[in-house]
C-alpha positions in Angstrom: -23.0 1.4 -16.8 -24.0 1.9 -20.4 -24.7 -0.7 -23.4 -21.5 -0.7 -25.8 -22.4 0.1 -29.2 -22.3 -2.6 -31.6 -19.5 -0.7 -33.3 -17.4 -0.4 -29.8 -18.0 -4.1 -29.7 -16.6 -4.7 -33.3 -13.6 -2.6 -32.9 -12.5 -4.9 -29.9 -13.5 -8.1 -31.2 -11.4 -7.0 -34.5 -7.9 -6.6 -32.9 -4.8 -8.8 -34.4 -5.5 -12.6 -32.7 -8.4 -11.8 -30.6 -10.9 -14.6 -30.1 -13.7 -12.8 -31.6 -16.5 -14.8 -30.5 -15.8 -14.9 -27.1 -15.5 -11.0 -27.3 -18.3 -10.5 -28.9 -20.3 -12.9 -26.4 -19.1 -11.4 -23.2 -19.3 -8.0 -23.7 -22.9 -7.9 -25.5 -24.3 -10.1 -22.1 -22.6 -7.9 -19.2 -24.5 -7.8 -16.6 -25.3 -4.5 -15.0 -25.8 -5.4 -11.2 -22.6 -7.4 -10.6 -20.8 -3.7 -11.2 -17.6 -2.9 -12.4 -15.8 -5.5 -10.0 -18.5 -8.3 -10.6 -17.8 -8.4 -14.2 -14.4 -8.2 -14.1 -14.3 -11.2 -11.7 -17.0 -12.8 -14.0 -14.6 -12.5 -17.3 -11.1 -13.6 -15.5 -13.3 -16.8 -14.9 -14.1 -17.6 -17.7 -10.7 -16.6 -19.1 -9.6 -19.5 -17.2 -12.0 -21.8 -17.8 -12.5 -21.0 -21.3 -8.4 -20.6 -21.5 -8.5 -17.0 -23.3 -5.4 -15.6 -24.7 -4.1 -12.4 -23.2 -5.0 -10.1 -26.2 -8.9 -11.7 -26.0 -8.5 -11.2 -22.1 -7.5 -7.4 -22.6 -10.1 -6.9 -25.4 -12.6 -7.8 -22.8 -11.3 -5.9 -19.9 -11.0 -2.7 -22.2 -14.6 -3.2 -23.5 -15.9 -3.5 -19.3 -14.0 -0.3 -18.7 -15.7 1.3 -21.6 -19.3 0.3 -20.1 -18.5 1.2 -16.5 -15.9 4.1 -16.8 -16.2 6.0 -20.4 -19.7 8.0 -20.9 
């Protein structure tokens, strides 16, 4: 895993009627030994919990891919 950038974090948080706090939030506080799997589990949570819309959800899911996949 690798930290996203602040800039990374922005460019998701900015998309068209994404909840930008609760991108900004998640992704900046991922947490390195739940893995790829853990975190993923961890955001479709609080996706429910915190009833995210699906472009937030996505946002989130793209910036975890980003961290675990993209070097």
């Amino acid at each position: 895993m690798r930290e996203l950038t602040a800039a990374e974090i922005e460019r998701l948080a900015s998309r068209a009627g994404v909840k930008r706090i609760a991108v900004e939030n998640f992704l900046s506080t991922l947490y390195p030994p739940a893995g790829y799997a853990g975190n993923l589990a961890n955001a479709n949570a609080d996706a429910r919990c915190y009833r995210w819309n699906a472009v937030t959800i996505r946002a989130i899911r793209d910036g975890i891919f980003q961290a675990w996949v993209r070097r």
